[in-house]
Biopython code that builds the backbone (N, CA, C, O; Angstrom):
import numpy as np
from Bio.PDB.StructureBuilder import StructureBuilder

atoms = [
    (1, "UNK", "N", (0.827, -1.168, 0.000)),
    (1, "UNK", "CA", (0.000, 0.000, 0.000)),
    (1, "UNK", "C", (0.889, 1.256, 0.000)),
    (1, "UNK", "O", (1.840, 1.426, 0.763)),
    (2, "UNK", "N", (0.517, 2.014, -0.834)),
    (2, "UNK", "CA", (1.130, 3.551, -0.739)),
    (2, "UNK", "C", (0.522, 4.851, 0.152)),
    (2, "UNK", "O", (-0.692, 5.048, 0.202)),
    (3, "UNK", "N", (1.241, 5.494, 0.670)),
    (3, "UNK", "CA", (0.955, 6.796, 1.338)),
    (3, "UNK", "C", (1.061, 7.539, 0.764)),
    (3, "UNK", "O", (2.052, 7.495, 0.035)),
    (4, "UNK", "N", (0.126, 8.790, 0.651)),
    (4, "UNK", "CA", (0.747, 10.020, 0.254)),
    (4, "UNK", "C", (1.009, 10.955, 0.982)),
    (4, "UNK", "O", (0.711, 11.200, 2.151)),
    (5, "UNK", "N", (1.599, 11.490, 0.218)),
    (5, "UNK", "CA", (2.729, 12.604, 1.405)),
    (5, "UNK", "C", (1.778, 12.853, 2.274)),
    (5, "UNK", "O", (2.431, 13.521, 3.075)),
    (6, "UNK", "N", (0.511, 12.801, 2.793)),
    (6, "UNK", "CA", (-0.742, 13.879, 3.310)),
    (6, "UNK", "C", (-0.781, 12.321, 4.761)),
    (6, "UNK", "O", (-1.100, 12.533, 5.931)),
    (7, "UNK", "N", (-0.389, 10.965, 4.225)),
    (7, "UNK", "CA", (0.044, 9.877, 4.991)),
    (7, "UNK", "C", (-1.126, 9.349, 5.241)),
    (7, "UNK", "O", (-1.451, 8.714, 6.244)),
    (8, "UNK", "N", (-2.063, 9.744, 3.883)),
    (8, "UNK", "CA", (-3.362, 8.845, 3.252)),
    (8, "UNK", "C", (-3.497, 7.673, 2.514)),
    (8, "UNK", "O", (-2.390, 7.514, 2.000)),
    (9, "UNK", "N", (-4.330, 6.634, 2.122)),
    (9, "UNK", "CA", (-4.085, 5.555, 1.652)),
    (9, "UNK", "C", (-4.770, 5.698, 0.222)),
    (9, "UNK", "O", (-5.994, 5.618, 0.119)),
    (10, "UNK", "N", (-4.032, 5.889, -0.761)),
    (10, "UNK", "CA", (-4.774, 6.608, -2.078)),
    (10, "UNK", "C", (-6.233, 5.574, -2.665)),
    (10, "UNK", "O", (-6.536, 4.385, -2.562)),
    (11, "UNK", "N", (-6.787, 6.654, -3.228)),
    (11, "UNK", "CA", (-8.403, 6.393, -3.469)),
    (11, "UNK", "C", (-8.612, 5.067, -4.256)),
    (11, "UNK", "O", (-9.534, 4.252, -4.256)),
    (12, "UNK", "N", (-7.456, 5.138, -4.912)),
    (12, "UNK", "CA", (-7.727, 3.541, -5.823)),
    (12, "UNK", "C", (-7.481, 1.943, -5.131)),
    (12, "UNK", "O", (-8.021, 0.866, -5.384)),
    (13, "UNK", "N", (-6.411, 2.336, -4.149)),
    (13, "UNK", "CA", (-6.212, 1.373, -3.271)),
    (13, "UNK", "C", (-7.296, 0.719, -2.434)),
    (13, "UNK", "O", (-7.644, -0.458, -2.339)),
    (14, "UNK", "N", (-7.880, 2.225, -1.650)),
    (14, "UNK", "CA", (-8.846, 1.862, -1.042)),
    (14, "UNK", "C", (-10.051, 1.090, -1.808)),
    (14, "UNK", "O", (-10.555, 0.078, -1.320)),
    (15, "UNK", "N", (-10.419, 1.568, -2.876)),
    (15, "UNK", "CA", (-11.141, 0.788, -3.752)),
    (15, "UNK", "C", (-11.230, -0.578, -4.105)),
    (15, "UNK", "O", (-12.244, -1.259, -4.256)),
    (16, "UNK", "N", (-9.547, -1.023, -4.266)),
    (16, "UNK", "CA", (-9.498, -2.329, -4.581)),
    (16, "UNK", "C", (-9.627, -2.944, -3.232)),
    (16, "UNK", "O", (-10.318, -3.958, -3.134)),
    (17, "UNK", "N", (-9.089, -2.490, -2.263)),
    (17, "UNK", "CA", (-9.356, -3.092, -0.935)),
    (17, "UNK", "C", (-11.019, -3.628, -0.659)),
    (17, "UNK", "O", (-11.398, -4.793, -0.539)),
    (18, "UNK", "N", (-11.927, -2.247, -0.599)),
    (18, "UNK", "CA", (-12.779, -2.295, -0.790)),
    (18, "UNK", "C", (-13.380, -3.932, -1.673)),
    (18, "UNK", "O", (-13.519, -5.035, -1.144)),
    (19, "UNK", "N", (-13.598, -3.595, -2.942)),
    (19, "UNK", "CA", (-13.843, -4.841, -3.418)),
    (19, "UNK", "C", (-13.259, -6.533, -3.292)),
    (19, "UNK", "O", (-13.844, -7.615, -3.345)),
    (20, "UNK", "N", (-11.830, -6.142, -3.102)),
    (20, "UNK", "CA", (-11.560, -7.411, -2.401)),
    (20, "UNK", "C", (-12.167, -7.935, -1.382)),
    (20, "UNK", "O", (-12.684, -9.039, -1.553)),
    (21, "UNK", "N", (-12.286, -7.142, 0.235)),
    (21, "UNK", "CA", (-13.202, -7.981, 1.111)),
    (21, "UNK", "C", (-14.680, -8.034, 0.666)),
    (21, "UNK", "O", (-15.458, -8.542, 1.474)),
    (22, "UNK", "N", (-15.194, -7.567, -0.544)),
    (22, "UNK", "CA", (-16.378, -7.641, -1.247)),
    (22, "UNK", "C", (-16.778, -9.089, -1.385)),
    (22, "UNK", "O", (-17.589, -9.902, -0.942)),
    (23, "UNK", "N", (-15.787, -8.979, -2.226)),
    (23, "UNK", "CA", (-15.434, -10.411, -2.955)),
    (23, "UNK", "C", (-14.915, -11.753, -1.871)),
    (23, "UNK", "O", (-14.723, -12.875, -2.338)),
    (24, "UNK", "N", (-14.760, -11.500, -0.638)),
    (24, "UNK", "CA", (-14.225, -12.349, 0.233)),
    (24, "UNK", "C", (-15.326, -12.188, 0.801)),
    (24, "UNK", "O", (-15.812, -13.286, 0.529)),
    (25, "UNK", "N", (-15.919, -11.793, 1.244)),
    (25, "UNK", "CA", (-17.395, -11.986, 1.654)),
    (25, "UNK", "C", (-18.145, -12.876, 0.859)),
    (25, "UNK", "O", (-18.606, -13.981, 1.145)),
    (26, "UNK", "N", (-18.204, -12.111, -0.361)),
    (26, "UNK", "CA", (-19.297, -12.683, -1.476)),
    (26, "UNK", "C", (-18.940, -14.297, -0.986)),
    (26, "UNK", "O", (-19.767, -14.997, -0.402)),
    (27, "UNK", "N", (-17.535, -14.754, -1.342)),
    (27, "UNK", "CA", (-17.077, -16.412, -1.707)),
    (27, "UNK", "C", (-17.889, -17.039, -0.290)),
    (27, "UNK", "O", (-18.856, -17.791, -0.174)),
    (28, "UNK", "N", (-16.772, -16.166, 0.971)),
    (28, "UNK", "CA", (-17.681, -16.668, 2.234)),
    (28, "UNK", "C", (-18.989, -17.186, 2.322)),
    (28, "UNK", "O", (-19.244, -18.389, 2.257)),
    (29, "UNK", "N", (-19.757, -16.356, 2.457)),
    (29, "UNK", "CA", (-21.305, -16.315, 2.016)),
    (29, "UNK", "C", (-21.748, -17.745, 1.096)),
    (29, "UNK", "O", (-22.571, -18.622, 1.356)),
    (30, "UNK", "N", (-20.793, -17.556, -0.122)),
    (30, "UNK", "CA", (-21.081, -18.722, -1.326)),
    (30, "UNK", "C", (-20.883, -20.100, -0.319)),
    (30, "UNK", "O", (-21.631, -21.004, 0.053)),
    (31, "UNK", "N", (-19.790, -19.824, -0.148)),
    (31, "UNK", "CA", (-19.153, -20.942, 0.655)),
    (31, "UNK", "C", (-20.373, -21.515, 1.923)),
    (31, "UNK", "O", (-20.751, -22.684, 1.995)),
    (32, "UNK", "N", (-20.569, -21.043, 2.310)),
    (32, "UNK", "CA", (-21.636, -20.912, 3.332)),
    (32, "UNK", "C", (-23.067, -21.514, 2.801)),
    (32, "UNK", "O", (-23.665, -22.289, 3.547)),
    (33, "UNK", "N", (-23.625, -21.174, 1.531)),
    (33, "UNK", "CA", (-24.432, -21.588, 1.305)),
    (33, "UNK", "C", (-24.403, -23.071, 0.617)),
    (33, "UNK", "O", (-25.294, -23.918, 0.568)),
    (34, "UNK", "N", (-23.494, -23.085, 0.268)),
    (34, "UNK", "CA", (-23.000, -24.681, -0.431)),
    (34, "UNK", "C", (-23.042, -25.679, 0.484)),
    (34, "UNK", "O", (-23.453, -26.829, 0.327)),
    (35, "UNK", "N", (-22.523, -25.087, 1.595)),
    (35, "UNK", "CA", (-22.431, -26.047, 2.631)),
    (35, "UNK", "C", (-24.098, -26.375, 3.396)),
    (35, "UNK", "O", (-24.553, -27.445, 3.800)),
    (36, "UNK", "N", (-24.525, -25.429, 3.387)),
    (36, "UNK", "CA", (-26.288, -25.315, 4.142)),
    (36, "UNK", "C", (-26.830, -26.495, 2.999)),
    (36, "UNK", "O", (-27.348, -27.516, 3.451)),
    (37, "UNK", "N", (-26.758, -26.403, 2.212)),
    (37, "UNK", "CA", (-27.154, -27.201, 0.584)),
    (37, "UNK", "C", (-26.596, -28.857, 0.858)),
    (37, "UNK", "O", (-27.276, -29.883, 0.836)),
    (38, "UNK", "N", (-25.632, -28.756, 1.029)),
    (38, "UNK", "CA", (-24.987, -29.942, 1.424)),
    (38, "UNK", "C", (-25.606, -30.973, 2.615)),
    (38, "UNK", "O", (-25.639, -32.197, 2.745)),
    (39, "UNK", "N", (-26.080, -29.817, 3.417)),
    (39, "UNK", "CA", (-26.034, -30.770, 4.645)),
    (39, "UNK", "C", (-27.985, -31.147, 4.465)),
    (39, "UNK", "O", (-28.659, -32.145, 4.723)),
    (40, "UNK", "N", (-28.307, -29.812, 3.919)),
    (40, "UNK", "CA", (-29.394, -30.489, 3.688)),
    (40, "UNK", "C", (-30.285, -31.577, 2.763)),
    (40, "UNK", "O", (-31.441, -31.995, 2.695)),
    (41, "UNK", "N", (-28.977, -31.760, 2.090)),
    (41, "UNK", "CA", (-29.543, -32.913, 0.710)),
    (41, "UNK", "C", (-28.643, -34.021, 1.775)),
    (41, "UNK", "O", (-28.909, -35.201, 1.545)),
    (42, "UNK", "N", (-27.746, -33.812, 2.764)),
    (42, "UNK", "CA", (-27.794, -35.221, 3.613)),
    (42, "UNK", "C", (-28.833, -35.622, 4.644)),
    (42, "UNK", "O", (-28.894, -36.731, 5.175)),
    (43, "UNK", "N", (-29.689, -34.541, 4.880)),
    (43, "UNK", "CA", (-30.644, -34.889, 5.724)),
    (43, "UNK", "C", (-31.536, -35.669, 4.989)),
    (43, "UNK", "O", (-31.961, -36.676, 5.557)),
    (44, "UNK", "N", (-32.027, -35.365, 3.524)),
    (44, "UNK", "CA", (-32.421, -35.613, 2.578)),
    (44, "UNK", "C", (-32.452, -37.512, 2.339)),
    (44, "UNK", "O", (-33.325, -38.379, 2.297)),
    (45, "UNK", "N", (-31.254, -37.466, 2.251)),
    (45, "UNK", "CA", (-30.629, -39.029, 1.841)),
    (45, "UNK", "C", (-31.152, -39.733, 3.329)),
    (45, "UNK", "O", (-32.084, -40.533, 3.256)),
    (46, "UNK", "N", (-30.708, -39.510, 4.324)),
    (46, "UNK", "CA", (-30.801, -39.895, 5.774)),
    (46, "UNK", "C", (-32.487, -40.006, 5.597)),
    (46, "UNK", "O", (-32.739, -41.068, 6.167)),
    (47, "UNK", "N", (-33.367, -39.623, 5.253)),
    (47, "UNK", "CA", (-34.922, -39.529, 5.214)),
    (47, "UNK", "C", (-35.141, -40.439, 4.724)),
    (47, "UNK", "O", (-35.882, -41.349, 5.095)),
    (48, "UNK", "N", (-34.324, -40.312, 3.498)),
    (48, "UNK", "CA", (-34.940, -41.702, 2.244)),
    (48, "UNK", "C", (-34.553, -42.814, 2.778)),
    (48, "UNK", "O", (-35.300, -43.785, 2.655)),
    (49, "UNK", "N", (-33.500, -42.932, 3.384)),
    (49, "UNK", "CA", (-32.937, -44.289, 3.838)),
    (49, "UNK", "C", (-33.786, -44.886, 4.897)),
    (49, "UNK", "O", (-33.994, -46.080, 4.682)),
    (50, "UNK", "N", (-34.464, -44.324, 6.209)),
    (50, "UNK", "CA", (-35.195, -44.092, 6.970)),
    (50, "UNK", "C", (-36.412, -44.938, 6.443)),
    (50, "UNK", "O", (-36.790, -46.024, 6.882)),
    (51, "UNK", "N", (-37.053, -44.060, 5.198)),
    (51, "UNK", "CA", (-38.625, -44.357, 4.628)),
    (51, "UNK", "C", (-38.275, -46.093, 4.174)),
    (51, "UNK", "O", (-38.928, -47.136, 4.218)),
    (52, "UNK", "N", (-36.973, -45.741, 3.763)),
    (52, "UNK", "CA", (-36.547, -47.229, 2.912)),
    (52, "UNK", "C", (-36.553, -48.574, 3.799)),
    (52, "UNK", "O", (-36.784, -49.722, 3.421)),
    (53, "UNK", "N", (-36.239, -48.109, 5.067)),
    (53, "UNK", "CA", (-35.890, -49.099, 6.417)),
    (53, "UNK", "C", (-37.086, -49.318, 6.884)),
    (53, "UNK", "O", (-37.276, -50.338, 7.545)),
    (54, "UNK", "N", (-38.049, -48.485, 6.658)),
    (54, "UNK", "CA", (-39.149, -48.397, 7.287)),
    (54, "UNK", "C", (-40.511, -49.407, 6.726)),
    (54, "UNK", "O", (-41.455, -49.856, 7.376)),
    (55, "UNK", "N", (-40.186, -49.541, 5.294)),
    (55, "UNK", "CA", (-40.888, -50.090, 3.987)),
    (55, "UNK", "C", (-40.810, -51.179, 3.807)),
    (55, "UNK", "O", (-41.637, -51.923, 3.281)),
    (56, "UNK", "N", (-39.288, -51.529, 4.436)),
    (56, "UNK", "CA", (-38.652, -53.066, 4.117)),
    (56, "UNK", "C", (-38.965, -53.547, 5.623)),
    (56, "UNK", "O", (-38.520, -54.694, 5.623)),
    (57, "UNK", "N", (-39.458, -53.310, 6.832)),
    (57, "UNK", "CA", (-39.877, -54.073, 8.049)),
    (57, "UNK", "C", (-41.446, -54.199, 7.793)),
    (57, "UNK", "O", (-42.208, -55.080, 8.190)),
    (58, "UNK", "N", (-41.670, -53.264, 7.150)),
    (58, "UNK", "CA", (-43.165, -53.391, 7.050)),
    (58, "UNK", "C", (-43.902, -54.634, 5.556)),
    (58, "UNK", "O", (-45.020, -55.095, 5.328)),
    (59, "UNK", "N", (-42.773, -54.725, 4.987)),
    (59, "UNK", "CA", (-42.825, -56.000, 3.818)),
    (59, "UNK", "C", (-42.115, -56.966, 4.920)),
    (59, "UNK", "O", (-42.979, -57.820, 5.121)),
    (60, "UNK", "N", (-41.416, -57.162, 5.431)),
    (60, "UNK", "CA", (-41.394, -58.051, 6.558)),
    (60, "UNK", "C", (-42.342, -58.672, 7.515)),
    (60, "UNK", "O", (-42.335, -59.852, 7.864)),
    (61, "UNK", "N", (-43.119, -57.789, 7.878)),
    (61, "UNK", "CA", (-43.904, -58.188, 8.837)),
    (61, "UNK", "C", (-45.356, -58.645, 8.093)),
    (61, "UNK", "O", (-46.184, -59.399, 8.605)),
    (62, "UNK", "N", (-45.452, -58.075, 6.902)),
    (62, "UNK", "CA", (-46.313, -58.551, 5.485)),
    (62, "UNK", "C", (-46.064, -60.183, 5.487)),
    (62, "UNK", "O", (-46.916, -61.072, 5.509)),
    (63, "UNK", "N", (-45.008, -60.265, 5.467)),
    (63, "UNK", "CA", (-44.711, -61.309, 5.056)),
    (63, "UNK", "C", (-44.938, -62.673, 5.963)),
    (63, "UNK", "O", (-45.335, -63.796, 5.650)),
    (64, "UNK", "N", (-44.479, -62.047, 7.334)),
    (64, "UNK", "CA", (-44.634, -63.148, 8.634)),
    (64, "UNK", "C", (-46.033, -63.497, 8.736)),
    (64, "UNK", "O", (-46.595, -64.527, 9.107)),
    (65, "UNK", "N", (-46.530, -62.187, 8.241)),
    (65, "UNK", "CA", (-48.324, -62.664, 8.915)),
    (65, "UNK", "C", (-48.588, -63.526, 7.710)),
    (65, "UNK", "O", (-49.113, -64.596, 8.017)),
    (66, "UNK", "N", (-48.338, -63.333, 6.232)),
    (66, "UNK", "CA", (-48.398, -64.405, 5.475)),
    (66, "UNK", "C", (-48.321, -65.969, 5.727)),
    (66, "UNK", "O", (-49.255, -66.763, 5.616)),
    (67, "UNK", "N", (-46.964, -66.253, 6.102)),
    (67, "UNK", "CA", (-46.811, -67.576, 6.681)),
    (67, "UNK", "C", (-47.400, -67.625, 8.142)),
    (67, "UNK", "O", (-47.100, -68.596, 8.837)),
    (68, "UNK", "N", (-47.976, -66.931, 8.504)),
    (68, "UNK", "CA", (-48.589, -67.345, 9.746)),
    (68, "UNK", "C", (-49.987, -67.911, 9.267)),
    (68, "UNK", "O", (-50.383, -69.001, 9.679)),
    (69, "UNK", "N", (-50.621, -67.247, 8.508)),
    (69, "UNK", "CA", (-51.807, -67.205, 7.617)),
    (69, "UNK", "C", (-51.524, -69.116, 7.195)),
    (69, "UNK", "O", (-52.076, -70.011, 7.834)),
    (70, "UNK", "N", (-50.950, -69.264, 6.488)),
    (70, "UNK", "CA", (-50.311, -70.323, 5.608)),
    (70, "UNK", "C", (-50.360, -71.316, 6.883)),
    (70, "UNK", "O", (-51.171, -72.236, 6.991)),
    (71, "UNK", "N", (-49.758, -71.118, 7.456)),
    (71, "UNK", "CA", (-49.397, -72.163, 8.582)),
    (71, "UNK", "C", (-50.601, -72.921, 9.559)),
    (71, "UNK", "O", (-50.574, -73.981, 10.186)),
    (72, "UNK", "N", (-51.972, -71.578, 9.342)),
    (72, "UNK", "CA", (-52.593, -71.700, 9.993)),
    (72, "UNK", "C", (-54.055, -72.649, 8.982)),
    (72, "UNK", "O", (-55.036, -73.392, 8.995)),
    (73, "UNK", "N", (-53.487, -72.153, 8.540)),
    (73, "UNK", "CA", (-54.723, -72.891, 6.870)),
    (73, "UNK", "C", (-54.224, -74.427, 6.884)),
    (73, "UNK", "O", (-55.031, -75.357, 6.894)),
    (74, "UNK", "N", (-52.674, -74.634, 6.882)),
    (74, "UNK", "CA", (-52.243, -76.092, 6.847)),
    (74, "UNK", "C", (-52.887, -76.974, 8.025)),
    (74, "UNK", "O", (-53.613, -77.957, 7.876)),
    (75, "UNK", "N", (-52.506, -76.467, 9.085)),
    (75, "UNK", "CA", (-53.000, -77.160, 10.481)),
    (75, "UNK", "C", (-54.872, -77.181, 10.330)),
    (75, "UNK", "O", (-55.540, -77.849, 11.120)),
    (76, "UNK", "N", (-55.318, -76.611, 9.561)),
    (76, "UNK", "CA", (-56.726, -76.362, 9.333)),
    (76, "UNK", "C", (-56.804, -77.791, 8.486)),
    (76, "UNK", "O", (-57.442, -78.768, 8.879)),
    (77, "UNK", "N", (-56.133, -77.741, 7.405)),
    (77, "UNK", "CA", (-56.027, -78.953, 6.245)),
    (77, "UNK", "C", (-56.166, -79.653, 7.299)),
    (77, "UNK", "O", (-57.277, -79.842, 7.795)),
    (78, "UNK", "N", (-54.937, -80.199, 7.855)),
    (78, "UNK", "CA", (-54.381, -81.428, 8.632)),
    (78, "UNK", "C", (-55.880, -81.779, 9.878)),
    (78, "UNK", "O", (-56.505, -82.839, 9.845)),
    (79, "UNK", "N", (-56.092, -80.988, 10.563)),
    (79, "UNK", "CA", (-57.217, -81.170, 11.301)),
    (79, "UNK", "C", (-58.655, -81.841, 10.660)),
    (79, "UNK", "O", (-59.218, -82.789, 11.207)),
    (80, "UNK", "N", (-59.118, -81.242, 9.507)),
    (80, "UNK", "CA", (-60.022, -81.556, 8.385)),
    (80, "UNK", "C", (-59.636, -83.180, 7.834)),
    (80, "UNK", "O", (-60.524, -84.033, 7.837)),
    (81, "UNK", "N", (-58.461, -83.455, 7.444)),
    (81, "UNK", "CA", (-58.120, -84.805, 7.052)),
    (81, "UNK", "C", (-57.836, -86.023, 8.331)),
    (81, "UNK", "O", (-57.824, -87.236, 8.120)),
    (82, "UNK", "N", (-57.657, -85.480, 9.436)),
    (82, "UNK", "CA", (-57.651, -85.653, 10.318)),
    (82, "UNK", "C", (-59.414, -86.365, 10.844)),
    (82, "UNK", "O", (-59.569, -87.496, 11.304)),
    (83, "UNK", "N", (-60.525, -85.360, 10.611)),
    (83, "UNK", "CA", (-61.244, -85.769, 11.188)),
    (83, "UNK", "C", (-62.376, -86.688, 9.929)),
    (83, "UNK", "O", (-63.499, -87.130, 10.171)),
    (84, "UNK", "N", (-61.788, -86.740, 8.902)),
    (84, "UNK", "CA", (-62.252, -87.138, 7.602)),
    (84, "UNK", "C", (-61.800, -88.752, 8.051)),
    (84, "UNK", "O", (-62.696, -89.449, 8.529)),
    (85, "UNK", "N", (-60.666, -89.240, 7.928)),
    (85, "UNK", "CA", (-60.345, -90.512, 8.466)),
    (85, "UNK", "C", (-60.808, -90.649, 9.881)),
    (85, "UNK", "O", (-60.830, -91.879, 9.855)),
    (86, "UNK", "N", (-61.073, -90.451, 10.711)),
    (86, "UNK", "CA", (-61.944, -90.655, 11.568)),
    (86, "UNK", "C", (-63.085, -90.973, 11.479)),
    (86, "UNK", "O", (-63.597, -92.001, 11.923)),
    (87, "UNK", "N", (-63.555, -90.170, 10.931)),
    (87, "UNK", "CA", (-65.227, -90.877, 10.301)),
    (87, "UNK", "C", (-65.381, -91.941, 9.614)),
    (87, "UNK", "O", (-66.268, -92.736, 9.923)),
    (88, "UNK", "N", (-64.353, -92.219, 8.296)),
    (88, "UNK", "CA", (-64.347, -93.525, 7.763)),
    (88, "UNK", "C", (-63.915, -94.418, 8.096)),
    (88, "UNK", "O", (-64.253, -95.498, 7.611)),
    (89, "UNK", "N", (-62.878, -94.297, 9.179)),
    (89, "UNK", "CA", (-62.706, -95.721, 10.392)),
    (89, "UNK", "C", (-63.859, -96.253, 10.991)),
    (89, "UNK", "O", (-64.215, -97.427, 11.095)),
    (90, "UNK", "N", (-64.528, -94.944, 11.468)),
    (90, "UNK", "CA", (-66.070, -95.423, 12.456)),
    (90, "UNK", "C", (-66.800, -95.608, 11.496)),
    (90, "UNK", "O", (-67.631, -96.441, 11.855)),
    (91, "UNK", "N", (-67.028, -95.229, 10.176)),
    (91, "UNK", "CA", (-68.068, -96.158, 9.326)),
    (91, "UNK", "C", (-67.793, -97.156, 8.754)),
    (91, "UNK", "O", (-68.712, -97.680, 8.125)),
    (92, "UNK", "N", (-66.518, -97.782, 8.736)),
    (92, "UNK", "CA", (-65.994, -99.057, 8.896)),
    (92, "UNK", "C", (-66.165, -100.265, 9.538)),
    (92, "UNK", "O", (-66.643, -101.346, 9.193)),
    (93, "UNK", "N", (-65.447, -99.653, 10.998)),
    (93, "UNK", "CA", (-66.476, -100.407, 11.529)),
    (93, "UNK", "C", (-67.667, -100.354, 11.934)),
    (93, "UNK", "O", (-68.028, -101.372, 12.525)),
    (94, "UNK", "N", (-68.216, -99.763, 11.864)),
    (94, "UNK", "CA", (-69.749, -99.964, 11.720)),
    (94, "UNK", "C", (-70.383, -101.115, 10.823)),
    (94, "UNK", "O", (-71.142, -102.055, 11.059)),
    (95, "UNK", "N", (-69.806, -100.680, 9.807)),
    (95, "UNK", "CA", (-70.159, -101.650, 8.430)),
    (95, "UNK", "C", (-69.908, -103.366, 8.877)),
    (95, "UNK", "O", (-70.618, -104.340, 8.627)),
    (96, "UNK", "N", (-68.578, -103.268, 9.647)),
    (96, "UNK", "CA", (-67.789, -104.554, 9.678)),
    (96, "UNK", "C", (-68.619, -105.068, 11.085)),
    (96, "UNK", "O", (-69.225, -106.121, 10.885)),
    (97, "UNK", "N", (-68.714, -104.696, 12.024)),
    (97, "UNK", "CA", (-69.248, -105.035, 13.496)),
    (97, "UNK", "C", (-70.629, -106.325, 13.024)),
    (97, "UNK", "O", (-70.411, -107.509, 13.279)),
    (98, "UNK", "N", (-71.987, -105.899, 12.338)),
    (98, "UNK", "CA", (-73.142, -106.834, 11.874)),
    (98, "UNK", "C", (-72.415, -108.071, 11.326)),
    (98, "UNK", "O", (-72.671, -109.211, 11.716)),
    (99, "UNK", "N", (-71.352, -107.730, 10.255)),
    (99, "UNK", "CA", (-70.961, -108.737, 9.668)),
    (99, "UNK", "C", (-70.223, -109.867, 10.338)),
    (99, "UNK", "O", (-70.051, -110.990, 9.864)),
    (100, "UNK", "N", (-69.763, -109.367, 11.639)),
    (100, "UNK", "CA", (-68.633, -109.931, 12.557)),
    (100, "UNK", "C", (-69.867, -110.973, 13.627)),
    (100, "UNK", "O", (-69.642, -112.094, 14.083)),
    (101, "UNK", "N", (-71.103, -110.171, 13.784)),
    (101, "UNK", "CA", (-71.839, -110.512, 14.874)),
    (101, "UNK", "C", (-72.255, -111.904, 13.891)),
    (101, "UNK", "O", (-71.974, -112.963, 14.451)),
    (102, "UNK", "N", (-72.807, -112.028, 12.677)),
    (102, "UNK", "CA", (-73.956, -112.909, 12.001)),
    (102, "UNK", "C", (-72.793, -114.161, 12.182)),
    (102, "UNK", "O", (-73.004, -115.322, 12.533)),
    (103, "UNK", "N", (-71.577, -113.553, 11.842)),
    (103, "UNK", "CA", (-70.042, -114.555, 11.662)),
    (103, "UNK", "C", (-70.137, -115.507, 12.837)),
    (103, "UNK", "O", (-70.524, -116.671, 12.734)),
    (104, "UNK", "N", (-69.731, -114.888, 14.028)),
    (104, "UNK", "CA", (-70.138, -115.372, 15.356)),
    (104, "UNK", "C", (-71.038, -116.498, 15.642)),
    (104, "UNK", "O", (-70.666, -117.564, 16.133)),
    (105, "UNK", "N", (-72.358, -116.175, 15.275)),
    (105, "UNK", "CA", (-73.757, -116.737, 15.832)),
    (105, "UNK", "C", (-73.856, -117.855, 14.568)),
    (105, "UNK", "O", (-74.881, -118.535, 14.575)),
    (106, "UNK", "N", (-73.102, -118.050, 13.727)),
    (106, "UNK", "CA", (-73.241, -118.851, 12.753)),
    (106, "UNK", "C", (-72.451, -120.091, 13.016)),
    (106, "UNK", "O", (-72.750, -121.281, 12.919)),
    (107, "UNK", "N", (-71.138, -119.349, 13.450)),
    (107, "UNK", "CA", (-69.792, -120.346, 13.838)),
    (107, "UNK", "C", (-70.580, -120.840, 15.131)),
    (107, "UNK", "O", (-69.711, -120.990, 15.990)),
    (108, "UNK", "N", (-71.781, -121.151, 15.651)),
    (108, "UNK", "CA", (-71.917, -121.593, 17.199)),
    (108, "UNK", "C", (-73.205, -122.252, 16.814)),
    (108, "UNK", "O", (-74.042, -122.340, 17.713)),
    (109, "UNK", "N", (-73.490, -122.701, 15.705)),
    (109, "UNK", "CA", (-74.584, -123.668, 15.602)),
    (109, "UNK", "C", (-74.194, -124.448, 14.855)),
    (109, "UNK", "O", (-74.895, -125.412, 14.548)),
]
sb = StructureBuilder()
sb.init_structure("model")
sb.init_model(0)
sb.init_chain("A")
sb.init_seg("    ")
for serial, (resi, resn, name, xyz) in enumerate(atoms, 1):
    if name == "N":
        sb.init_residue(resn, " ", resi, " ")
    sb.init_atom(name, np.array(xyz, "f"), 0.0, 1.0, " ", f" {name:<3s}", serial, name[0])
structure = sb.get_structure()
């Protein structure tokens, strides 16, 4: 920087000075906002990931009640076939018991 004899800082100097911390502001500022931008497109990502975590327990738990569903329909089957052979044992013998009795009373005369 120059003085003049008067042991002033001449008008053009001051000027560029001037615009330099202009301009160092301005970047600051820039700088500043890039970063606000930044952090908020990571909050951004952090959300989506969130909704994403959130989507995939809930297709999870879709899914459990599915095979619970399933599991519960089978034991339904199995109970149903279950009581299906039961009945045709007892109408079995049913059927077979007369035939067993006439067998009996025949073999004894």
């Amino acid at each position: 920087m120059e003085l003049t004899s008067t042991g002033r800082v001449p008008r053009q100097s001051s000027l560029f000075l001037s615009l330099s911390l202009s301009l160092s502001l301005s970047l600051s500022l820039s700088l500043s906002l890039s970063l606000s931008l930044s952090l908020s497109l990571s909050l951004s990502l952090s959300l989506s990931l969130s909704l994403s975590l959130s989507l995939s327990l809930s297709l999870s738990l879709s899914l459990s009640l599915s095979l619970s569903l399933s599991l519960s329909l089978s034991l339904s089957l199995s109970l149903s076939l279950s009581l299906s052979l039961s009945l045709s044992l007892s109408l079995s013998l049913s059927l077979c018991l007369p035939l067993t009795k006439e067998h009996c009373e025949a073999q004894r005369f």
